[in-house]
C-alpha positions in Angstrom: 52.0 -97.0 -24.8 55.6 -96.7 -25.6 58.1 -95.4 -23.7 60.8 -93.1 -25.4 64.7 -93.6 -25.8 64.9 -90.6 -23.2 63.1 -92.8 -21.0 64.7 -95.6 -21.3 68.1 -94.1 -20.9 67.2 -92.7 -17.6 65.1 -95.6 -16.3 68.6 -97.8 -16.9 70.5 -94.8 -15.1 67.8 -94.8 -12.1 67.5 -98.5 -11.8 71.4 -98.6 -11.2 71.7 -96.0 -8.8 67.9 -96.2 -7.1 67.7 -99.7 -6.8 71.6 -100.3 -5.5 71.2 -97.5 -3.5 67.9 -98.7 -1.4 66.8 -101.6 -2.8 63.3 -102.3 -3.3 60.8 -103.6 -0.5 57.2 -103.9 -1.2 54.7 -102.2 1.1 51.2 -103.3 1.5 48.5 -101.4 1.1 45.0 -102.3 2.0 42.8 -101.3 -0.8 39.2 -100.0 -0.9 36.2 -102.8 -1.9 35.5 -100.5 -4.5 32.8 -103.0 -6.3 31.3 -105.4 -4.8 27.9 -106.3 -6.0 27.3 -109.5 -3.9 27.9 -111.4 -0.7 30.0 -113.5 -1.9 32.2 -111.3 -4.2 32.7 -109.4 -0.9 33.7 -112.4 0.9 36.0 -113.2 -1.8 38.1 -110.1 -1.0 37.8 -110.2 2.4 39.5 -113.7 2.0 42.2 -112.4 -0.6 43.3 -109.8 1.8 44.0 -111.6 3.9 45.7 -114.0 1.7 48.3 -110.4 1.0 49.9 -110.5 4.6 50.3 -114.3 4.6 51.5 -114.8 1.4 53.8 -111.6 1.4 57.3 -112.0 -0.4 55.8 -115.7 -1.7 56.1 -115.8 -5.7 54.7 -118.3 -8.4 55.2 -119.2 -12.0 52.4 -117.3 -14.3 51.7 -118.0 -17.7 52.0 -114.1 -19.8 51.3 -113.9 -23.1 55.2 -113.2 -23.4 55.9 -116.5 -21.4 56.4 -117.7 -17.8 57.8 -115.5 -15.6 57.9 -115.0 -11.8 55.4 -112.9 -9.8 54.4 -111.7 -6.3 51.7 -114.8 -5.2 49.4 -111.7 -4.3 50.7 -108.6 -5.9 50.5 -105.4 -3.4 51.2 -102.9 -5.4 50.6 -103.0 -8.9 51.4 -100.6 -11.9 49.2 -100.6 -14.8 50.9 -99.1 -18.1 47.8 -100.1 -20.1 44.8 -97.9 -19.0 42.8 -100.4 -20.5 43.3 -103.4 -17.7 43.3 -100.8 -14.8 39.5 -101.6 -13.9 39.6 -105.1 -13.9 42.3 -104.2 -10.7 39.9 -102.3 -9.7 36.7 -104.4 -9.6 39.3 -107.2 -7.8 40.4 -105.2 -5.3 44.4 -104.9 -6.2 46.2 -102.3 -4.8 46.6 -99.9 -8.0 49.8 -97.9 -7.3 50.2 -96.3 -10.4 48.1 -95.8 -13.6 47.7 -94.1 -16.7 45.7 -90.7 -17.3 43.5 -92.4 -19.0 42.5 -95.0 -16.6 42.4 -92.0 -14.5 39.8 -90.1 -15.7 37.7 -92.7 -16.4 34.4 -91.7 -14.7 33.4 -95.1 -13.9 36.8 -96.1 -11.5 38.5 -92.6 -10.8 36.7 -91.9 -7.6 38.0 -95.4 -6.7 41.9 -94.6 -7.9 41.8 -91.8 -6.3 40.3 -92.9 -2.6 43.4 -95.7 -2.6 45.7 -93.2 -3.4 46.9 -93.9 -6.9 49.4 -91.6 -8.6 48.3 -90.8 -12.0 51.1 -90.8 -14.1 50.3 -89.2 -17.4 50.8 -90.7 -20.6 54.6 -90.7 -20.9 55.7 -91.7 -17.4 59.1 -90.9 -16.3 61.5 -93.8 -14.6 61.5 -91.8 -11.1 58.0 -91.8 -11.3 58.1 -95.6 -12.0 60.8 -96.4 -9.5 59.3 -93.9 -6.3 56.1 -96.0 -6.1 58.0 -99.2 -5.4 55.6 -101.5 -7.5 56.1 -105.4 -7.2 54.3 -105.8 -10.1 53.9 -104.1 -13.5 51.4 -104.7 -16.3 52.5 -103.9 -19.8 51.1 -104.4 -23.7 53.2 -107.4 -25.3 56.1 -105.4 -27.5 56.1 -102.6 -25.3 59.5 -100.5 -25.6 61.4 -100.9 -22.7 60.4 -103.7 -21.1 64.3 -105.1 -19.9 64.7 -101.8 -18.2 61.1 -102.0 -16.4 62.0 -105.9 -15.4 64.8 -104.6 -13.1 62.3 -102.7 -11.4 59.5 -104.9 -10.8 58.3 -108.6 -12.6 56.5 -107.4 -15.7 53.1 -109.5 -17.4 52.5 -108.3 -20.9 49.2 -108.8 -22.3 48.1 -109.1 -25.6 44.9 -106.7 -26.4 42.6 -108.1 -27.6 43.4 -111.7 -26.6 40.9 -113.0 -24.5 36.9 -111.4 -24.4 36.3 -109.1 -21.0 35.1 -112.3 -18.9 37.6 -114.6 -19.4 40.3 -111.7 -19.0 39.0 -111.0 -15.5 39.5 -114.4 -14.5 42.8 -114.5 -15.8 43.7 -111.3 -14.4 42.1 -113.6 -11.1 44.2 -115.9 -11.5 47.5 -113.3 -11.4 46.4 -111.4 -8.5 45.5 -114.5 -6.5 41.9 -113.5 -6.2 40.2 -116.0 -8.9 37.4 -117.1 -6.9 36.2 -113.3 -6.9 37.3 -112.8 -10.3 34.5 -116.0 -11.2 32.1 -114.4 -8.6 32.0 -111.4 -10.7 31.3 -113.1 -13.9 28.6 -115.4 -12.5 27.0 -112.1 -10.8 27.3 -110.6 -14.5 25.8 -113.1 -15.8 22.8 -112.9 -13.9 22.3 -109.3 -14.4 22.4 -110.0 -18.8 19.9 -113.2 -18.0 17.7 -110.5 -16.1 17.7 -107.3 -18.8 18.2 -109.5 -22.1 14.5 -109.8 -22.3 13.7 -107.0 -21.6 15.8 -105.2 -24.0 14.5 -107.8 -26.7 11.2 -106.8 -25.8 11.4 -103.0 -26.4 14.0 -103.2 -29.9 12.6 -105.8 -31.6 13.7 -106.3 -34.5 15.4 -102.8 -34.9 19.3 -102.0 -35.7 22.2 -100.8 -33.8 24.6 -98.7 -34.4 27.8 -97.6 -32.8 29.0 -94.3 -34.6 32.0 -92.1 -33.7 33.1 -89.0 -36.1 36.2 -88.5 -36.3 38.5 -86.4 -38.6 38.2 -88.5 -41.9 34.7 -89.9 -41.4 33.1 -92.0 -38.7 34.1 -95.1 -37.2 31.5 -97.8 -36.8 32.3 -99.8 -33.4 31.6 -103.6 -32.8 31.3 -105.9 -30.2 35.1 -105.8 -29.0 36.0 -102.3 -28.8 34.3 -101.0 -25.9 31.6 -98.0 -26.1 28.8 -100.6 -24.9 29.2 -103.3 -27.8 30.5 -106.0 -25.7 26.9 -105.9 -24.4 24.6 -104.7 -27.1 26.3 -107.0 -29.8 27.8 -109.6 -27.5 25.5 -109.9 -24.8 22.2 -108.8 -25.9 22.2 -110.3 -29.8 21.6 -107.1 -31.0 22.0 -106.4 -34.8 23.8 -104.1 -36.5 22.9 -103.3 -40.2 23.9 -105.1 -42.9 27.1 -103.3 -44.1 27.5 -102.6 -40.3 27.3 -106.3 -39.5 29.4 -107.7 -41.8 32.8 -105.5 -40.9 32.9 -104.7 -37.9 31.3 -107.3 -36.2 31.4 -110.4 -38.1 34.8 -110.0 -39.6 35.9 -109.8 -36.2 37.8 -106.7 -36.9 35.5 -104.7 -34.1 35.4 -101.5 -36.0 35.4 -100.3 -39.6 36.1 -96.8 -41.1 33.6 -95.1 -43.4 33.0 -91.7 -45.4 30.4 -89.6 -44.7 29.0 -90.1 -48.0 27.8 -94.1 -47.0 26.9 -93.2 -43.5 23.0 -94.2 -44.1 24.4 -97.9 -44.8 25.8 -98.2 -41.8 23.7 -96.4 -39.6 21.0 -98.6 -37.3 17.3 -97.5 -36.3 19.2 -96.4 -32.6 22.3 -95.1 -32.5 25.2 -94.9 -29.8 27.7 -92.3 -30.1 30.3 -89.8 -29.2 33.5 -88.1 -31.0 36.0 -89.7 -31.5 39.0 -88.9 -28.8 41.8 -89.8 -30.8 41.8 -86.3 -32.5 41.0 -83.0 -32.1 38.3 -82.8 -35.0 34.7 -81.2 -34.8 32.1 -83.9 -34.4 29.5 -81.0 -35.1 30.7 -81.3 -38.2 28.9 -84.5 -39.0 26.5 -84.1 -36.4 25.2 -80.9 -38.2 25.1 -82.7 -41.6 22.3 -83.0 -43.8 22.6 -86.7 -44.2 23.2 -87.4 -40.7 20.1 -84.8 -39.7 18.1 -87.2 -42.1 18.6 -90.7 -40.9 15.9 -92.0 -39.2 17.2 -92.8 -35.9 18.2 -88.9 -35.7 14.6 -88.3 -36.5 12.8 -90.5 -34.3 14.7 -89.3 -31.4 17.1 -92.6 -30.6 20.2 -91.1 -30.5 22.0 -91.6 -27.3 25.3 -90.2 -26.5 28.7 -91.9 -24.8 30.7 -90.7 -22.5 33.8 -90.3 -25.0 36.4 -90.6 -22.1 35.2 -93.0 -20.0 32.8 -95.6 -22.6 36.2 -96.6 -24.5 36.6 -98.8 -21.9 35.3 -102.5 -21.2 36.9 -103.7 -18.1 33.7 -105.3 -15.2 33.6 -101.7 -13.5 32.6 -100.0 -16.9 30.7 -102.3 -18.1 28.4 -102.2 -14.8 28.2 -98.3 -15.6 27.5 -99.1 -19.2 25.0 -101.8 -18.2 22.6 -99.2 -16.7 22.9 -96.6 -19.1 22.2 -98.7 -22.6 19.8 -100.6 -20.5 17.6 -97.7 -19.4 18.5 -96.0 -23.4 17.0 -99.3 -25.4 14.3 -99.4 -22.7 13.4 -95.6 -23.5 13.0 -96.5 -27.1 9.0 -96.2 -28.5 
């Protein structure tokens, strides 16, 4: 996300006059245990909560990916200019004052957002927006414009995308918000759930391919097992294989997705497909969906197509991938 120069001019102007005017007190909020899936992830939150009042106006030295700076021991009311780090807030019980439109309408942790009260604030948000909600902690992408301006209103982590895989971000993200013990919680009550389904799912595909397929306006792009839409747990988790071509550059290379022309799609499409358009344009997916050679490929054929949610799948943080969980589970489980 950047910010513009417009922004920036009149987050330096509102800073001045706002913060000299007022000042800046942090408010605590109590936030809604919008995830708990165990005892003992719920008694971890319980214990961080109350861990907020005692520890109010306390800070500590944190590692970002930018360098040390200071933070609120237990942040209370956190702004999240990412969209993708929003859940992971979520499934730890931060406050979330402010988040992104995308984080927003994410089907998996909007009804979450919105019970706490979170302010959605676009995709461009302005400085009074920033400066109203009184945030003692904001969470930025490493090189984001503006980010001197947004340190005089709150401490700012930037994170690197991509950095760290969805597990050990949550515990890091644990570690920020003083609420690691239920950030490991989560990730030990994850892992339980793959060790539980993994068989399964082995069971029913076999030795079939897997495809991740979005259209888009200059071909499709073939997901891997870092860029959300389910792949963290049909490539990462479950072992699943991708075809060859598939395999090899979006997975394997690392990369996490590659770009291809209609003309190849058979290559790189598996025995069961996942898909959705793309939402980075405003291109027909019909158009490839109502293609010959996509009407042809034997996935299409036998039925083991399965669509994404296109606003809401992009994401990967634990809340999603619960969602996710269920749905490619009971998809791959369906497959005859």
């Amino acid at each position: 996300m950047r910010l513009s120069n417009s922004v920036l001019l009149i987050l330096a102007l509102t800073v001045l006059l706002v913060l000299s005017a007022c000042g800046q007190t942090a408010t605590t909020s109590t936030a809604t245990d919008a995830s708990a899936n165990t005892t003992e992830q719920t008694t971890d939150s319980a214990s961080a909560a109350e861990a907020a009042t005692t520890d109010e106006g306390e800070t500590v030295t944190y590692q970002s990916d930018a360098g040390e700076i200071e933070v609120p021991k237990t942040p209370q009311r956190v702004i999240d200019l990412t969209a993708f780090t929003t859940g992971y807030f979520v499934a730890l019980d931060v406050p979330v004052v402010g988040a992104l439109s995308g984080a927003m309408g994410n089907k998996y942790i909007k009804d979450q957002l919105i019970s706490e009260g979170t302010t959605d604030l676009g995709e461009q948000p302005t400085a009074e927006q920033l400066v109203s909600l009184k945030p003692d902690l904001i969470i930025a992408y490493k090189g984001t414009e503006g980010l001197d301006q947004l340190s005089q209103i709150a401490p700012v982590v930037q994170i690197q995308y991509g950095k760290l895989n969805y597990k050990d971000l949550m515990v890091e993200l644990g570690k920020l918000t003083n609420r690691e013990d239920a950030a490991k919680a989560w990730v030990t009550n994850w892992e339980a759930q793959i060790n539980e389904w993994k068989p399964k799912v082995e069971a029913a595909v076999g030795d079939r391919t897997v495809s991740i397929l979005n259209p888009y306006a200059k071909g499709l792009y073939v997901f891997g097992h870092n860029y959300g839409r389910g792949g963290e747990i049909l490539y990462g988790e479950f072992g699943l294989k991708a075809p060859t071509k598939a395999q090899a550059e979006a997975i394997d290379s690392g990369t996490g997705f590659a770009s291809i022309s209609m003309e190849v799609l058979p290559e790189y499409a598996g025995d069961i497909i996942f898909t959705s358009p793309w939402s980075g344009d405003t291109s027909d997916a019909e158009v490839v969906y109502s293609n010959t050679l996509w009407e042809n490929l034997p996935a299409v054929k036998a039925g083991h197509v399965f669509q994404l949610d296109n606003t809401s799948d992009t994401y990967n943080d634990p809340i999603t991938l619960e969602g996710q969980l269920k749905f490619l589970t009971d998809s791959l489980l369906s497959v005859k």
